[in-house]
N, C-alpha and C positions, 0 to 999 in steps of 0.2 A: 725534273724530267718526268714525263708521264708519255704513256705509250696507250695509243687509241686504236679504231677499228675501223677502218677506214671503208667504206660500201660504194663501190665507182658506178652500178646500177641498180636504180630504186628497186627491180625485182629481185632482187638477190636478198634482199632484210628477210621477207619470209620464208627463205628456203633456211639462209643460217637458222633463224629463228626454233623453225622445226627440227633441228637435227639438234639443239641445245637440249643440255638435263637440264631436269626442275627435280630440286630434293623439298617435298612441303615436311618433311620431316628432318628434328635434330639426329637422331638416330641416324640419318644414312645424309648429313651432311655433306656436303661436296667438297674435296680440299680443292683449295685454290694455291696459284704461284704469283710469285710479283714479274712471273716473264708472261705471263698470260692473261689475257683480259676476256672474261668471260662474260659473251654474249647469251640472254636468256631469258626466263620470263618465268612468273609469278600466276599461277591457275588454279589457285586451293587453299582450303585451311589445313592441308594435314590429312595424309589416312588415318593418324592417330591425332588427339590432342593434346597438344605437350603443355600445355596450360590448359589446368582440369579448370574448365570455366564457373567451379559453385564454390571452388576454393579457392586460386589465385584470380583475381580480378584486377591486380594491378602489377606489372615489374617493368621497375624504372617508369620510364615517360609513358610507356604504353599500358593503356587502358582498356579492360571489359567496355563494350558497351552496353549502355540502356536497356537491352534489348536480348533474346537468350542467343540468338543468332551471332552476335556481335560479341565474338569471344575476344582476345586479345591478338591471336593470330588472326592476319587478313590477308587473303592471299598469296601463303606465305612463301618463301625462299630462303633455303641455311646452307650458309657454307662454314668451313671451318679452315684455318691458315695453323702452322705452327713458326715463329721465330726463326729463320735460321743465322740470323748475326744482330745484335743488338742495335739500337738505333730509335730511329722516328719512323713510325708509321702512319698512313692515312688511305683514305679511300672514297673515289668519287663514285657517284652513284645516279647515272646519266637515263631520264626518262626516254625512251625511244619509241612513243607516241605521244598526242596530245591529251589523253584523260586520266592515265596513270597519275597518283600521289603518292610517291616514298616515304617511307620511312624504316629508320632500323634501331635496333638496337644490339650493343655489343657486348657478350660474354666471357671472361674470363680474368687473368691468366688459369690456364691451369684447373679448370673446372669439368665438369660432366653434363649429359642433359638430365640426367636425374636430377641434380642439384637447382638444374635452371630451372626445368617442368613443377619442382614444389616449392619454389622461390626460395631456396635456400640463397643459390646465386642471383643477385641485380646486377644487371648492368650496369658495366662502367663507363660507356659513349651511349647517348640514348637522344634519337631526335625525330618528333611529330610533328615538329611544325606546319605549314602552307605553304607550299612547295611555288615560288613568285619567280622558281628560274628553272632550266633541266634538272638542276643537281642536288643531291642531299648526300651529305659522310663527313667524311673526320677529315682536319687538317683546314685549307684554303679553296673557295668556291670558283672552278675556273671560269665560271660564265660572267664573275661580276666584282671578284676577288677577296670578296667578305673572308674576315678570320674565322677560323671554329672558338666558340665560347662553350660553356657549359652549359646544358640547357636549361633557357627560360622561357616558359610557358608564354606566346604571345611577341616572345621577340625577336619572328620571323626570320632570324636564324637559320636557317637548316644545315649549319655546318658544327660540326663539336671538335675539342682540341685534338692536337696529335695525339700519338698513342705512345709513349717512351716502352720499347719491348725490352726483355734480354732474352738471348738467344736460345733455345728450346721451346719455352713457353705455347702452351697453347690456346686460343681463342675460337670461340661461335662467335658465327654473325648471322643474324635474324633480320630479313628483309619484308618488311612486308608493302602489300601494295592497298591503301585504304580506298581509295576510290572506287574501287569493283569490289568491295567490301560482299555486297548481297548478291551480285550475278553471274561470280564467279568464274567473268570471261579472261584467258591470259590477257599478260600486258607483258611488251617488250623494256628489257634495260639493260643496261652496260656496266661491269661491273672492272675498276682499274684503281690497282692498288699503285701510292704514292708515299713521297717522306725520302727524308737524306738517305735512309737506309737503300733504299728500294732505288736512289739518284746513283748512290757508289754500285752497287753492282747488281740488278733485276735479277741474275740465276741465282744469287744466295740469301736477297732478303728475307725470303721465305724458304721453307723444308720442304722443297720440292717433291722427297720421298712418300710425302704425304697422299700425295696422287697416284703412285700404285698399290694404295692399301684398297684397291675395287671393293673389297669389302664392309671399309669404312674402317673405326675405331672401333675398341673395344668397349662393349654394350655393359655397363649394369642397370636392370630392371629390376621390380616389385611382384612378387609371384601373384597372380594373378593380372599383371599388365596384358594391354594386345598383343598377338601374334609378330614376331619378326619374320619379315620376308629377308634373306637373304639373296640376291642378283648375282650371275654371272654375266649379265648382259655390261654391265657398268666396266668390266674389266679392258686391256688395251685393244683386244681380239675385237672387240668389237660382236658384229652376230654373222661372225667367222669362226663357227663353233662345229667342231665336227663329233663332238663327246665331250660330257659333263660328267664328273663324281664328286658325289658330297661323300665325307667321313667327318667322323664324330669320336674326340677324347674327353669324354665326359669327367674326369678326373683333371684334366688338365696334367696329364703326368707323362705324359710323351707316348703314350700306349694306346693306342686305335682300337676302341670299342665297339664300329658297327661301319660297313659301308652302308649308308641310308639309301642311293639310289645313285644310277649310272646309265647314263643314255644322251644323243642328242637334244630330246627333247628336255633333260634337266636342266633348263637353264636359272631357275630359284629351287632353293626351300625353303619354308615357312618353319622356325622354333617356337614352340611353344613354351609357356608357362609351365610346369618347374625345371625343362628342363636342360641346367646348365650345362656349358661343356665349353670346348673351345671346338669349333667348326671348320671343316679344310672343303677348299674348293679344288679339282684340277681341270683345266680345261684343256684339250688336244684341238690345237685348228687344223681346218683343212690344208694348211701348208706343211703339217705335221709336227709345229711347236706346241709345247709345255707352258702352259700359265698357271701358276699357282697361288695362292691368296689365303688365308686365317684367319678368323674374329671370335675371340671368348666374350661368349656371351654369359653373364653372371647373374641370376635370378635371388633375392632375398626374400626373406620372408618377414614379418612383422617382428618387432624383438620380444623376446621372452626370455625371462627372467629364468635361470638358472639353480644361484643359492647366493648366500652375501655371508662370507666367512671374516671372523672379524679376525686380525691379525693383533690389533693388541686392545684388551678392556681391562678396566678396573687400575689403570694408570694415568700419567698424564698426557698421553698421547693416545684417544679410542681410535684404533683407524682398523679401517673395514677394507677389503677387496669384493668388486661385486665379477658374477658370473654367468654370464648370457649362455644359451644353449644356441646353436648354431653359428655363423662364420660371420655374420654383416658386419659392419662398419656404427660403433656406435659411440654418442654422446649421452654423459649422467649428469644428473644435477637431485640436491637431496634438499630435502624442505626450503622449496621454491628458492633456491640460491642459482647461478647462473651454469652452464651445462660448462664440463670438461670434459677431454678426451681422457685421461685416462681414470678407470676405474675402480683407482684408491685412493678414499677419503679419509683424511685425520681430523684432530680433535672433532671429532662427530659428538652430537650432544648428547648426555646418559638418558634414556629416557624413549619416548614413542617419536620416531625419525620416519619421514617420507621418503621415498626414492625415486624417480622418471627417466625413463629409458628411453632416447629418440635414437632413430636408425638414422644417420646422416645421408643416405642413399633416397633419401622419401620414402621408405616402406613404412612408417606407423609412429608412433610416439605411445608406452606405457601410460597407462593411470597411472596417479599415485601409487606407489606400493607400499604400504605400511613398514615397519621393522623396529626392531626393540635395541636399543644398544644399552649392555648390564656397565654401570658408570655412578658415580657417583657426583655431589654435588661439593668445588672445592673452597666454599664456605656455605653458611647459613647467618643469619641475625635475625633470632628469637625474639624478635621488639614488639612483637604481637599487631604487626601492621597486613599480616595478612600472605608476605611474602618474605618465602625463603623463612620462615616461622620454625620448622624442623629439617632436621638431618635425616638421612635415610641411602639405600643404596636403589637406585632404582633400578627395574628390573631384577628385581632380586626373587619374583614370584617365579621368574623360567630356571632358576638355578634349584639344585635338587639337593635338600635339606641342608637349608643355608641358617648360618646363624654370627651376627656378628656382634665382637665385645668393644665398645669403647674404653679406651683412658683415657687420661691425664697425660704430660710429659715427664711425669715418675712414674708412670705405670700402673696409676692405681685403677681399679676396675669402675668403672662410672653408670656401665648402661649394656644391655644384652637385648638384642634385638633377632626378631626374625622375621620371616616375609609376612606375618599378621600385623606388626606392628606398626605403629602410625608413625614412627620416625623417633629419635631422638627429642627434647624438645629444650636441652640445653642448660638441665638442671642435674643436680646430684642430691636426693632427699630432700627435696622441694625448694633448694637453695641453688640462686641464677650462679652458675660457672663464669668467668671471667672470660674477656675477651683472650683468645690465645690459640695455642694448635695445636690438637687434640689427633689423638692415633685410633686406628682402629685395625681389628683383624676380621679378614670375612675367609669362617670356612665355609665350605662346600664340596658335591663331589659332582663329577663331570664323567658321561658317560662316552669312552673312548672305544671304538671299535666292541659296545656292547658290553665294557667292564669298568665298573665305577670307580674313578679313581678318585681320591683323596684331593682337595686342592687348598691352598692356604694362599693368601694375599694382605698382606702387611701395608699399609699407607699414612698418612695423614690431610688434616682437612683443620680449616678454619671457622672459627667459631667468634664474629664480629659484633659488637654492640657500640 
C-alpha cells in the first residue's frame, strides 16, 4: 500500500511547491511520518557543509567531484524518520520535473550528523545511479517494478533493498538532486514512505512525535563549528506568532541561566561555538496558545589528554587507566592496535608505549602520546643472537632509587642491579646459569602525596636457552 499526492490542476504543483520546507542541512533535518508524504524540493548545498569537502571525499555511493565546487552534497535535502514498530521499510522517491537526478543515501540506525559529516557513519542504502524512470529509494520501483539490490556501480538500478527496522531506531536520509549540481536552481520531488510496516498501519510505522520536536534533535557539534540558527518559524504555529522567548540552561540541570531575548520579532537565535546548553523556545500565538520546544545543544572540544595512572605494574597483568580532561565522547587505542571505548588497557607492554585519543563526535584525533609503563620482561635467552640477550626492569630510570637483586630458586644472590645497569646477562661468575625461573626483588620508593614511601616487589622471570 503506498499513499500518493494527487494535483487535480497543473497550477497548483507551484503553490504546494512553495509553501514546502527544504532542510539543506543534517542539523535541522526534517522528521518525516509514513502518514505523510512530503512534497518538496532540493535548492542548495547546505548553509553549512556536512561533508568537509578536503576531508571526506567519498561516503558510501556518493562521491566529491573532480572539481572544488562538486562537493558530495548536491542540492541537497535531509530528512530524518524514527521507527515506531518494527518491520520493513522503503521509500519511493518521485521526480516532479523533467531534469532533476536523484539520488540518496541512507544513515543509520541510531547515529548523529557528527558522525555522518566525518564519515565515521556510511551509509547503509546508498543509490547514484541514472535515473531511466521517475523514481529512486529502497524497496520496489513503481514505475517499472525493478527489485532494490545492493548497489552496483552501472547497474542502473536506482532502487536498494528494504530496510529491516526495529522499533525506536533512528535514521537520516540525504537526498540529493545531481543534475543542477552547478546552478543551484530548486527541483521539485515527492517523497512517500512504504514496506509491510508502513502497509499494516501508516500512523505507527513511523514516531510521529518526531515532527513536533520544531526544534529538531539534539545537536553535538565541534567547538569551533558554524553558527546554529535555531527557528521558531518551523514549529505547528506556523508565522502565527504574537511573542517569541528564547531561555538558556547552560548546565543542562533544570535551572534557567539567562532569558536571551523576547519579542515578536524573535523569531530565531543563532548559538554559537562554545556555547553549550540546552535551549527553550516559547511561542504565544495570536489565538493566545503556548508552544513550546527544547534542543541541547552540545559543543566538544578536541581531546586532551589528562594523566594515565597505571592501576597495576611490575605484575602479570600492567594495566593502565587513561584520563581525558573534559566531557567528549572518546575512543583509545595504544601502539597502533585498534581503538576501544573504554579506557583501560591490561597486559600493556613494559617499556616505551604509544597512546591515540579520537573524539568519536569528529572533534580531533591525539598524536601519538608517548608513555613509559615500569614492567619487566617474563623471559630473556642469553644465546648472544642479539635479542632478548639480557634481563632488566624497564623503566626502572623513573622509579626513585631503585635497585634490584636476583636469585636462584634457593635463594641465592646471583646479580644486583640498578637503573645504570645494562641488564642481567644470565651468568653468575662468568658461568651460563641453566635454563630455569629465577626471582627477583625490586626495591624502590614512590613519592605519595609528597612522602617517600618505601616499596618492595617480589616476582619471578624466566631464563630460556
Amino acid at each position: 500500500m503506498k499513499y500518493a499526492v494527487l494535483f487535480f490542476l497543473g497550477w497548483l504543483l507551484p503553490l504546494q511547491l512553495l509553501q514546502a520546507q527544504n532542510a539543506p542541512d543534517c542539523r535541522s533535518a526534517i522528521p518525516v511520518c509514513a502518514d505523510t508524504v512530503i512534497t518538496t524540493f532540493a535548492d542548495g548545498g547546505g548553509d553549512i557543509d556536512d561533508f568537509d569537502p578536503d576531508v571526506i571525499r567519498q561516503s558510501g555511493c556518493l562521491e566529491k567531484g573532480s572539481i572544488s565546487s562538486a562537493n558530495i552534497e548536491h542540492n541537497t535535502s535531509w530528512f530524518v524518520f524514527r521507527a515506531g514498530t518494527g518491520g520493513q521499510i522503503g521509500f519511493d522517491i518521485e521526480a516532479l520535473s523533467d531534469t532533476a537526478e536523484w539520488d540518496f543515501a541512507l544513515y543509520g540506525p541510531d547515529v548523529d550528523c557528527g558522525s555522518i559529516s566525518n564519515g565515521t557513519a556510511q551509509p547503509i542504502r546508498c543509490n547514484y545511479e541514472v535515473n531511466d524512470t521517475r523514481y529512486t529509494g529502497i524497496g520496489v520501483n513503481p514505475e517499472n517494478g525493478q527489485v532494490g539490490q545492493p548497489f552496483v556501480k552501472g547497474s542502473q538500478n536506482t532502487y536498494d533493498e528494504f530496510l529491516e527496522v526495529q522499533p525506536g531506531e533512528l535514521y537520516y536520509l540525504l537526498i540529493n538532486n545531481y543534475n543542477t549540481n552547478f546552478d543551484g536552481d530548486p527541483e521539485p520531488f515527492s517523497l512517500t514512505f512504504t514496506g509491510n510496516s508502513v502497509n499494516q498501519d501508516q500512523n505507527t510505522a513511523l514516531d510521529c512525535s518526531l515532527r513536533d520536536e520544531f526544534l529538531g534533535l539534539d545537536i553535538v557539534a565541534c567547538e569551533g563549528d558554524p553558527d546554529i540558527t535555531l527557528s521558531a518559524l518551523n514549529s505547528p504555529a506556523g508565522p502565527d506568532i504574537a511573542n517569541v522567548t528564547w531561555i538558556v540552561d547552560y548546565e543542562d540541570d533544570g535551572v534557567v541561566d539567562a532569558i536571551l531575548a523576547s519579542g515578536p520579532a524573535q523569531t530565531e537565535w543563532v548559538v554559537s561555538s562554545p556555547d553549550s546548553g540546552r535551549y527553550f523556545v516559547e511561542i504565544e500565538t495570536n489565538q493566545a496558545t503556548i508552544i513550546t520546544d527544547d534542543v541541547l545543544i552540545t559543543f566538544y572540544g578536541p581531546p586532551v589528554l589528562d594523566r594515565i595512572d597505571v592501576l597495576e605494574d611490575l605484575s602479570d597483568s600492567n594495566t593502565i587507566e587513561i584520563f581525558m580532561q573534559g566531557d567528549g565522547d572518546y575512543e583509545y587505542a595504544i601502539n597502533g592496535g585498534p581503538f576501544q571505548d573504554s579506557p583501560i588497557f591490561t597486559d600493556v607492554p613494559p617499556g616505551q608505549n604509544t597512546l591515540v585519543v579520537n573524539d568519536t563526535n569528529g572533534c580531533g584525533t591525539t598524536e601519538p602520546i608517548p608513555f613509559l609503563m615500569v614492567g619487566y620482561p617474563k623471559f630473556f635467552t642469553p644465546n648472544a643472537d642479539g635479542i632478548h640477550d639480557t634481563w632488566h626492569i624497564l623503566g626502572i630510570e623513573t622509579l626513585t632509587d631503585p635497585v634490584v637483586f636476583i636469585f636462584d630458586r634457593y635463594g641465592k644472590l646471583l646479580k644486583q642491579i640498578d637503573e645504570t645497569s645494562l641488564g642481567w646477562d644470565g651468568t653468575f661468575n662468568g658461568r651460563p646459569m641453566p635454563s630455569s625461573d629465577y626471582w627477583f626483588r625490586l626495591e624502590y620508593e614512590r613519592d605519595e602525596d609528597g612522602i617517600l614511601v618505601a616499596n618492595l616487589v617480589r616476582t619471578h622471570f624466566t631464563l630460556k636457552r
